[in-house]
N, C-alpha and C positions, 0 to 999 in steps of 0.2 A: 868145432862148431859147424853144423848145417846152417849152408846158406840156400835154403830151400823157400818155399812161398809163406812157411810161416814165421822165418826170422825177418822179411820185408814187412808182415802184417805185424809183429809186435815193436818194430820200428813205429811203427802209424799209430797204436793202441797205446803206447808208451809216450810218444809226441803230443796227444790229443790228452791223455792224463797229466800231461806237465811235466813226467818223467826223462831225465835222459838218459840216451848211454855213457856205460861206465871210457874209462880212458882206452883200455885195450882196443874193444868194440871200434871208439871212433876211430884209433889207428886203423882196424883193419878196412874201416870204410873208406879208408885213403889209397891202403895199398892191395890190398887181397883181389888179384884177376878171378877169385871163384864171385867174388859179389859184382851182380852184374847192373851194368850202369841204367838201363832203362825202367827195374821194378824197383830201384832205390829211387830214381827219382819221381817215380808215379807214388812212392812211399811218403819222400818227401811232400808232394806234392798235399796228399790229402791231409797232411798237418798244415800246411799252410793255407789252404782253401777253409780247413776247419777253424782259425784262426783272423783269417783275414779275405775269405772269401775267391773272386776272382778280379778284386780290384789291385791297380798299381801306385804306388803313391810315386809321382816327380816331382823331382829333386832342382834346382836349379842355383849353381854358387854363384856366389860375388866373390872375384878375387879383393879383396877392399885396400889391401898395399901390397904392391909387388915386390920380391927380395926387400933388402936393410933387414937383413936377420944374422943373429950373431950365433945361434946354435949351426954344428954341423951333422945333423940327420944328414947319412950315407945315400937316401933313396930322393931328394930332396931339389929342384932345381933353385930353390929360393936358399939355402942355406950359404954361408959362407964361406965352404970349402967348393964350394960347387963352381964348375965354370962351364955351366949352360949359358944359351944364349938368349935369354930371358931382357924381358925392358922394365926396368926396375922402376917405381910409380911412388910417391907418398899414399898417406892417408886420403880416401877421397872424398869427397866434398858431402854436407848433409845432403845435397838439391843431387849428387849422383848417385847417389844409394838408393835413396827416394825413388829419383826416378827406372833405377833399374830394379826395384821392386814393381813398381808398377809394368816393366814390361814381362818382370818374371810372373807377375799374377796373368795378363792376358795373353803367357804361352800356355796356359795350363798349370803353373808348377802349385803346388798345395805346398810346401815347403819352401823359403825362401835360406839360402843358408850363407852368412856373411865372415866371410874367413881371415884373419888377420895375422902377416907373418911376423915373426921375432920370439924373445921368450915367454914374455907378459905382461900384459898392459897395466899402467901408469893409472893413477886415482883420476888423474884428467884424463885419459882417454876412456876410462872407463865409463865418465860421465858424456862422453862425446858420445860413446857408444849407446849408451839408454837414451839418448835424447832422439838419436835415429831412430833407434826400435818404437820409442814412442808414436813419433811420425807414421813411419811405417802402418802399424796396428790400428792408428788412426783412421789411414785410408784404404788398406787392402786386407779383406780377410785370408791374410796367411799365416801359417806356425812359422816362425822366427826358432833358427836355430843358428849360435853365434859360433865362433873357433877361437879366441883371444889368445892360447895360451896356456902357461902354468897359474892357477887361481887358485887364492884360499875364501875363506868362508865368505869375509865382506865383501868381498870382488861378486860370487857368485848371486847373495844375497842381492845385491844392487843391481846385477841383472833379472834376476826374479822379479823383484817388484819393478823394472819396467816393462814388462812383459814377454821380455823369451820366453820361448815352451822349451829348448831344448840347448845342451852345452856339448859341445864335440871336442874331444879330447883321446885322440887313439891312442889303444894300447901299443900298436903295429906290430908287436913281435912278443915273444914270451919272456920272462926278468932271466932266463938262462943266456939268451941269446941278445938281450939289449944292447950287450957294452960291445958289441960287434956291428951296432948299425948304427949312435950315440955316443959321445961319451960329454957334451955339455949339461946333459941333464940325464937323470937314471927312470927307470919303468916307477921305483915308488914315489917318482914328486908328480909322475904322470896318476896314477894309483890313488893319487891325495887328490890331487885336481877332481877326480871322477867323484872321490867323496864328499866334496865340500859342495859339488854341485846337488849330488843327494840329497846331504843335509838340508840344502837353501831349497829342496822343494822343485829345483829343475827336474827335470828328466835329463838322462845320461844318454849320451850318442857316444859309442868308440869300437872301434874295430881293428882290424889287421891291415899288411899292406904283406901279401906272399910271393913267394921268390927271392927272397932276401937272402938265402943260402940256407934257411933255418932246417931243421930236422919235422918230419912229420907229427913227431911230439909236443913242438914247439906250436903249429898252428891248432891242434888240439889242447893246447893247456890256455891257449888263449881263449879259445871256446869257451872252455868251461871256467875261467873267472868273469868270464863278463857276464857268465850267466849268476856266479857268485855275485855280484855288484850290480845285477840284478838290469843291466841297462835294455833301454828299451827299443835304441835303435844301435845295429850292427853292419856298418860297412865295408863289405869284402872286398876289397882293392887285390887285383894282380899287377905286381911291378913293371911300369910304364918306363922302356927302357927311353934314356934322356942322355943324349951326348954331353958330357964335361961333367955327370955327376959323378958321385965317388961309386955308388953302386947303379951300372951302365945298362948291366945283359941280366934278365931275369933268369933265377935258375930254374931246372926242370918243369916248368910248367906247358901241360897242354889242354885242352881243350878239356878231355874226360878229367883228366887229375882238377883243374877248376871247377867243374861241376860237380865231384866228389867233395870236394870241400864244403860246397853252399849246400849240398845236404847234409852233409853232416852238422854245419852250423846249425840249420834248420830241425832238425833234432836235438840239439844240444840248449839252443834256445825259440821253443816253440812258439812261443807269443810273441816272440821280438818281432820289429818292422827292418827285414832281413835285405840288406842293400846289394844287387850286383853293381859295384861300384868302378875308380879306375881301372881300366885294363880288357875292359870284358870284352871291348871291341876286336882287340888284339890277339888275344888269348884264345876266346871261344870260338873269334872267326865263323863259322856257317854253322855252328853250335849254338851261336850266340841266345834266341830265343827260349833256349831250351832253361836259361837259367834264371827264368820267369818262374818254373815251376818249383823248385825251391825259395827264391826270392819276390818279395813284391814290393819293391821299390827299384829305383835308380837313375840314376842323373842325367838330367840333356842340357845340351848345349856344351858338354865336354867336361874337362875335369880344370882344377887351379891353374895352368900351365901348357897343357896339353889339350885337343883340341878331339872330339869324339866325331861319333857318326851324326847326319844331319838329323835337324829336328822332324823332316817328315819321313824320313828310314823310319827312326825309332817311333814314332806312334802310327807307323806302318803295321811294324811290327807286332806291338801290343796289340792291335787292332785283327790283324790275321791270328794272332794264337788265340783268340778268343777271350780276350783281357779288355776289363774296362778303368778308365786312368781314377784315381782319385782327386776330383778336381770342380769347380766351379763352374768349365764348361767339358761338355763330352768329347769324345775322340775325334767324331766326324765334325765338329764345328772347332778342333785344334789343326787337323788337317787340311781344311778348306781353305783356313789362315795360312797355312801353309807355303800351302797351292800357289800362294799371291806374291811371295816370298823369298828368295833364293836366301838358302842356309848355307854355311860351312861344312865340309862332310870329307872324311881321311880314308881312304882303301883302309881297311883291318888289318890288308897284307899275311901278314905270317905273325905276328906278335913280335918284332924284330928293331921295330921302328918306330917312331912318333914324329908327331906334327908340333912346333911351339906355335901357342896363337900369336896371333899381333897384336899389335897395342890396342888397335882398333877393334877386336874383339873382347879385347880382356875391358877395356874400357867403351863400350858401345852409346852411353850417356853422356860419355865427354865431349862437349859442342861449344864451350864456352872459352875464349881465347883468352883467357887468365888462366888458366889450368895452370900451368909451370909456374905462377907465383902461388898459385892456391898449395900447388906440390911443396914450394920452397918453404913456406909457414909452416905447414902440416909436419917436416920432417922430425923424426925425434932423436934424440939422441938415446946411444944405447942402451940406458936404464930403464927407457919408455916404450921399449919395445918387447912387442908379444913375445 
């Protein structure tokens, strides 16, 4: 195959028709040093613009419980083979959610996304959970996008009709390569989750998490089922190396192999709302911006556990590459805020290392001196957990 100016141009003509590349192709766009990394991404680039213009959507989680989780995911600092050094929290309060919704609506974030660790949630916490999102929806025009867990139909349904727009349930790796990073639960009970949320009328969120040891095959076959399952939002997570988890050191990943990836996703699934997700600080390093031009979303204020670049870097950032946020207020009235504000913010270093938050970040809301009884009610026992 000629990787000359016209196999770039029907990358873009193939992306803008909805078409993707076949499996081979996307390998070679991982590894082949003849495909050169600056017209793949100006390739990518103009399916993404044609798609989703020059806007960014922000992201912004709720850690909502920290650890009591009984699965062991290898990549995981909340699981319970893991011996990070993580401060483990109940369920948090309706009045903290609330209120850290409302401080994620006045960063800018369009997306509020509230994440719950364990296997999955209980018929009562499930109604715990719609009674927030009701709240929420109430007072802040945000998309609500939840994490519970393993979910069949009525679970999904019942967050439908309280109004989540969206269910995140990652694939993280290919069903070749699952029982190497899992083995409490398998990719098809993840698989089902994805379809029941379908079914109930959610929109689907699921992605990868790369570096996990997988083969290049492995983060293309994940590609292309999510684009079979049709989901609409895809977050490329590079592995956030975490002292005491079972998988520590990211493998082979550098800056260009990361950005070969999000374009390839980005051909693979042209309409999706394509996430540089955990890792990218680390990973991309002085690269970093560059993975705007395949992607147009991604997270501030850092990731579940791990703690990112400050909130006025990154809408520095967006703002210098000539990106405007999708959001209620503009970039220059998100950074004036800023301005006023002293954020949390981690050197990227080499991709080698990470920062755990503290309590006080993962919980920023928390002001009321009952919390630890509120924790002690709230706790569930294993059955009730996500």
């Amino acid at each position: 195959m000629a990787f000359d100016r016209s196999f770039y141009l029907n990358l873009t003509e193939s992306g803008i028709a909805g078409d993707a590349p076949d499996a081979d192709t996307c390998v070679q766009l991982l590894q082949s040093p003849e495909i050169e990394l600056l017209p793949l991404l100006d390739a990518a680039f103009q399916v993404r613009r044609h798609f989703h213009g020059h806007e960014v959507a922000v992201h912004i989680l709720n850690n909502a419980q920290n650890g009591h989780c009984p699965e062991d995911c290898h990549y995981c600092a909340q699981a319970r083979t893991s011996k990070a050094d993580i401060e483990p929290y109940g369920l948090k309060s309706d009045d903290e959610v609330l209120e850290e919704a409302r401080v994620a609506y006045e960063s800018g974030a369009y997306r509020y996304c509230m994440v719950f660790a364990g296997r999955g949630p209980s018929k009562q916490r499930l109604e715990r959970l719609a009674r927030q999102v009701r709240k929420i929806k109430q007072n802040y025009p945000l998309q609500i996008c939840v994490s519970p867990g393993l979910m069949d139909d009525e679970g999904t349904s019942i967050l439908k009709d309280a109004g989540v727009d969206r269910l995140n349930h990652n694939l993280n790796t290919s069903e070749r390569h699952y029982p190497k990073i899992c083995t409490t639960h398998t990719y098809a009970d993840r698989v089902r989750t994805l379809e029941a949320a379908k079914r109930s009328g959610l929109q689907m969120c699921s992605g990868i998490i790369v570096g996990m040891g997988e083969a290049d095959e492995d983060v293309v076959d994940v590609a292309r089922t999510l684009r079979s399952l049709e989901a609409s939002s895809i977050p490329v997570n590079f592995l956030v190396p975490i002292p005491g988890n079972q998988l520590e050191q990211p493998a082979r990943l550098s800056p260009t192999y990361c950005l070969r990836v999000l374009c390839m996703y980005r051909f693979v699934n042209p309409q999706a709302e394509l996430r540089a997700a955990a890792g990218r600080e680390g990973h991309l390093r002085s690269m970093e911006v560059m993975a705007l031009y395949p992607a147009n979303s991604l997270f501030l204020d850092g990731y579940l556990n791990t703690r990112g670049g400050s909130r006025e870097r990154v809408l520095q950032m967006i703002k210098d590459a000539g990106f405007e946020i999708k959001s209620s207020f503009s970039v220059d009235e998100m950074l004036d805020q800023e301005a006023q504000h002293a954020s949390f913010q981690v050197d990227p270093g080499d991709g080698q290392g990470s920062i755990l938050k503290t309590l006080e970040e993962l919980r920023p809301a928390n002001q009321a001196s009952d919390i630890a009884t509120a924790d002690q009610s709230s706790a569930t026992a294993p059955s009730d957990r996500k």
